[in-house]
N, C-alpha and C positions, 0 to 999 in steps of 0.2 A: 832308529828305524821307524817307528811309534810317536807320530809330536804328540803327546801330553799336557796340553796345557793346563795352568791350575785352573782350578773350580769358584768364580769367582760370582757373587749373587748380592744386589742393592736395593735397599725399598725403602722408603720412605713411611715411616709411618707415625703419625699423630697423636701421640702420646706423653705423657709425664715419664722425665727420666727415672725415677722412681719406679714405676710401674713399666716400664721397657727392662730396668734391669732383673726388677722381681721375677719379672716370668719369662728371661731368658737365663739370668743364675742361679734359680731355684731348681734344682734335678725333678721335682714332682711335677713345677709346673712346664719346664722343660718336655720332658718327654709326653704329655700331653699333646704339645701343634710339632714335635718335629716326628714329621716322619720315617727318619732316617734312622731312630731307636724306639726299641718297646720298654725298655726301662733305662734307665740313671741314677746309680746307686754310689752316693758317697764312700769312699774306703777310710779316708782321713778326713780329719779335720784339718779347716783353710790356714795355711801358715804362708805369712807377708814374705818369706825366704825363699818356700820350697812351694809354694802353691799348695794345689787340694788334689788330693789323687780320686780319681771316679773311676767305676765300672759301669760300661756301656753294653748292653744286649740289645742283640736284634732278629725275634721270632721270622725265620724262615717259613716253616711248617710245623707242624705237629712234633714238636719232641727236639725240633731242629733249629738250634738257634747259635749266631756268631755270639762273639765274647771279645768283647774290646777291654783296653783299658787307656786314662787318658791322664797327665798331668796340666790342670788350669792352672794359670796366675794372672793376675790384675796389673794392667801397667795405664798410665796419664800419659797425655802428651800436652802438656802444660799451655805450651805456646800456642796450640791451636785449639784448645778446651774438648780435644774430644778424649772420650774415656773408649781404652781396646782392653782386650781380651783372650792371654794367647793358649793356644794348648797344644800340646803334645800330645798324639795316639800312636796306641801298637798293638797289634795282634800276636798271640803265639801259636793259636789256633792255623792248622797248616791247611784247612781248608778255605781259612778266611783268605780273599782275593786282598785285604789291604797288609802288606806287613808292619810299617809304623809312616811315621806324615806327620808334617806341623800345619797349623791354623790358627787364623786372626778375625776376632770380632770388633768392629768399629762403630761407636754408638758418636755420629757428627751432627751435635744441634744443628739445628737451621727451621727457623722460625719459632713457632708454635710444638714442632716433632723433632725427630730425628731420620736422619741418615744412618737406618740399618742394617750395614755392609758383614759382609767376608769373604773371607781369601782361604783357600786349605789345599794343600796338596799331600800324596805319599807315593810308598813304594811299594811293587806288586809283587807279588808270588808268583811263580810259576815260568818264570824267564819269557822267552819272548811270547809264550803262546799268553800267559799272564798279563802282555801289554796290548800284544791284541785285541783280545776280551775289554781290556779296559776301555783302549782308545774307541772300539767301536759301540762298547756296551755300558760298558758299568760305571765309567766315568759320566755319562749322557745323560744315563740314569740317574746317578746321584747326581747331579745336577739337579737336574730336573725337581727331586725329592727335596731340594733343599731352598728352590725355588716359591716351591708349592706351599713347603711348610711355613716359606717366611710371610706368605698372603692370608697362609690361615693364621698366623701371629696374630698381624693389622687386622684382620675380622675381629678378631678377640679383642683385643684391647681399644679397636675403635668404635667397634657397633654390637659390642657385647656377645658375640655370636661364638660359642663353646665350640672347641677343635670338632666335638663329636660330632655336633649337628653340622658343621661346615663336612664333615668326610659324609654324614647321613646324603648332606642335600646335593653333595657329588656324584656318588654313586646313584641318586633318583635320576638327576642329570645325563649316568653315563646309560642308566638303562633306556629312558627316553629315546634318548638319539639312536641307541643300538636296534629299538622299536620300528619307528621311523624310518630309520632307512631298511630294515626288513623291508618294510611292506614296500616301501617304493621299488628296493629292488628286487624284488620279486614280482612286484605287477607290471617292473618294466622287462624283466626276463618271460617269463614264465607264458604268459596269456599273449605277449606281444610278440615275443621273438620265439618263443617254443614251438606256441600253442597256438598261433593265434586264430586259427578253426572255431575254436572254445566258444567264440562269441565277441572277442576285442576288432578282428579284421570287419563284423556286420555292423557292428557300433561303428565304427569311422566311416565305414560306408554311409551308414544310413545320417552321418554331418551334411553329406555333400560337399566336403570342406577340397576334397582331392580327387573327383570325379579320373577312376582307369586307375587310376598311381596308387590308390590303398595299399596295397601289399607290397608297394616299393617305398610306402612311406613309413608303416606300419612301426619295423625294426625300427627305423631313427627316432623315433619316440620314446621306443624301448629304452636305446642306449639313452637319452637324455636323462629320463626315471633313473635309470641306473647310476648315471652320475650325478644327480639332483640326489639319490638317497647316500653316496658316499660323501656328500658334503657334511654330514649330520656327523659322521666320525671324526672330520677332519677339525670343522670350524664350530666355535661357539658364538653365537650372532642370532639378535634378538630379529637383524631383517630375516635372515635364511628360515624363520619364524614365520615372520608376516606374509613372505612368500608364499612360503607352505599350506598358508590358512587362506589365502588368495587363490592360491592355485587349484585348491581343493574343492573351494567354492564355486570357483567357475565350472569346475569338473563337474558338480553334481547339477549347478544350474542348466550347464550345456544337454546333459543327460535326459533332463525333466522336457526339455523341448523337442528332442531329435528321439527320444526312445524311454515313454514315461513306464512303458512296461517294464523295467528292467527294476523298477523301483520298491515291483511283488515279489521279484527271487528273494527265493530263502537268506542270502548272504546277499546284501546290498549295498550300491554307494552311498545312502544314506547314513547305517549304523556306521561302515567304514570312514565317512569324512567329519559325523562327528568325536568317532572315539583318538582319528588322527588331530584334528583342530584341539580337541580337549588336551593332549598329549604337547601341543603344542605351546598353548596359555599355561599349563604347570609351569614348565620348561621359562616360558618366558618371567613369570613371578618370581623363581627364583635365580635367575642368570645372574643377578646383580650381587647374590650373595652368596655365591661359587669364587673361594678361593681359585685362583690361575698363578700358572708359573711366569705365564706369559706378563703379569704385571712388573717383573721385577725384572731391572738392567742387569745383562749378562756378561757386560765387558766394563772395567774402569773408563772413566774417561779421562783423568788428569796424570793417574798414577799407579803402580801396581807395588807389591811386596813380596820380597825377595826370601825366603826362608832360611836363615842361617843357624844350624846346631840348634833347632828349638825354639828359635828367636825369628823375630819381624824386622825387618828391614825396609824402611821406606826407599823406594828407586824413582826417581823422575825421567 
């Protein structure tokens, strides 16, 4: 009723296979850049037969945390030099949304780095309302979480940059934009389409830009602001940036010529365009060094894997 399809995420990233494997099969330095667990705690030691059994948690809230457990083991694929990675997970926990699921890690040289991939899928709780939830929520999500975690990987191993400070310079990132488009949409609602008595209808007037038509203009500026600030939620983009510090600019220069009074109120365009431009050049400084999910391919392109009793299967 629910298509499900598996959870599939590829990055390429620049590094020593050495060091790609250390800190993707080390549990400490694991659970570091994956998001997707707050600890990884060995139960066994690795056996070349039975693999290495692990315990997976993952802090919900305060007090509230899932409880996984997972069976790894190591396997070659000779002919084509790359080294996978398979595991087995299951929950007993009956409020956990996964009940158990297999998954594939694939570490494929190519060049200087590697190609690296994985595949995972499972089974849900809770019968169909369980797939529901999935197909629209939790499978999107995790996706998504495991996309993220694979960019903040390649930060770390490529430009030295520690999981923390990649989620620090996110979250400055996510409050930024959450900033930003405040004030935009609220200066395009509020004083333009509410309000705009307040003083925004005598400011347009006094442009001369719409001689009669001010107050039939007025709103469509509003909406613009309004959709000009939900861009900041949607997109990450160094122009929607440039814009922003251009548009602001002309705003305050236009001001300075048509109504230099405005420049003594107590709350002014002034402090406002430079604390939004400021707000802006942060943002910009570090955009380059914001892990995105958006860097990593979502779909195979050659081939997918099939999951059999625990095992990988290559399907062409």
């Amino acid at each position: 009723m629910f298509k499900q399809n598996p959870v599939y995420v590829e990055l390429y990233i620049n590094a020593k296979f050495s060091d790609l494997w250390e800190y993707t099969q080390n549990p400490e330095k694991q659970q570091q850049w994956d998001l997707r667990f707050s600890e990884i705690t060995p139960i066994s030691q690795e056996d070349e037969t039975n693999g290495q059994l692990l315990e997976y948690r993952k802090n919900i809230a305060p007090g509230v945390r899932v409880i996984g457990r997972g069976k790894a083991k190591e396997a070659r694929f000779e002919e084509t030099g790359e080294n996978s990675h398979t595991l087995t997970f299951w929950s007993n926990q009956l409020f956990s949304p996964i009940k158990s699921g297999t998954g594939l890690w694939i570490y494929g040289l190519n060049g200087s780095g590697f190609h690296f991939k994985t595949w995972f899928d499972y089974q849900t709780r809770f019968g169909i309302l369980g797939r529901f939830l999935d197909t629209i929520l939790f499978r999107p999500l995790l996706g998504w979480a495991t996309a993220w975690s694979f960019d903040c990987l390649r930060l770390w191993l490529e430009k030295n940059i520690h999981p923390k400070t990649s989620l620090r310079l996110y979250l400055v990132h996510m409050l930024i934009a959450i900033l930003l488009a405040f004030v935009w949409i609220y200066q395009g609602l509020v004083p333009k389409i509410l309000y705009p008595e307040t003083g925004e209808l005598a400011l347009l007037q006094s442009t001369g830009l719409f001689p009669g038509y001010e107050r039939l203009v007025l709103p469509y500026i509003g909406v613009g602001e309004i959709l000009f600030g939900l861009f900041f939620l949607i997109f990450r983009s160094k122009l929607l940036h440039f814009i922003n510090c251009l548009a602001l600019l002309a705003l305050a220069t236009g001001a300075i010529f048509h109504s230099p009074a405005i420049y003594l109120a107590p709350f002014n365009p002034a402090s406002l365009t430079i604390a939004m431009v400021g707000l802006s050049i942060v943002d910009w400084l570090i955009i380059d060094l914001l892990p995105t999910a958006g860097n990593c391919m979502r779909k195979p392109k050659e081939a997918y894997y099939e999951f059999v009793s625990g095992e990988a299967t290559d399907v062409i």
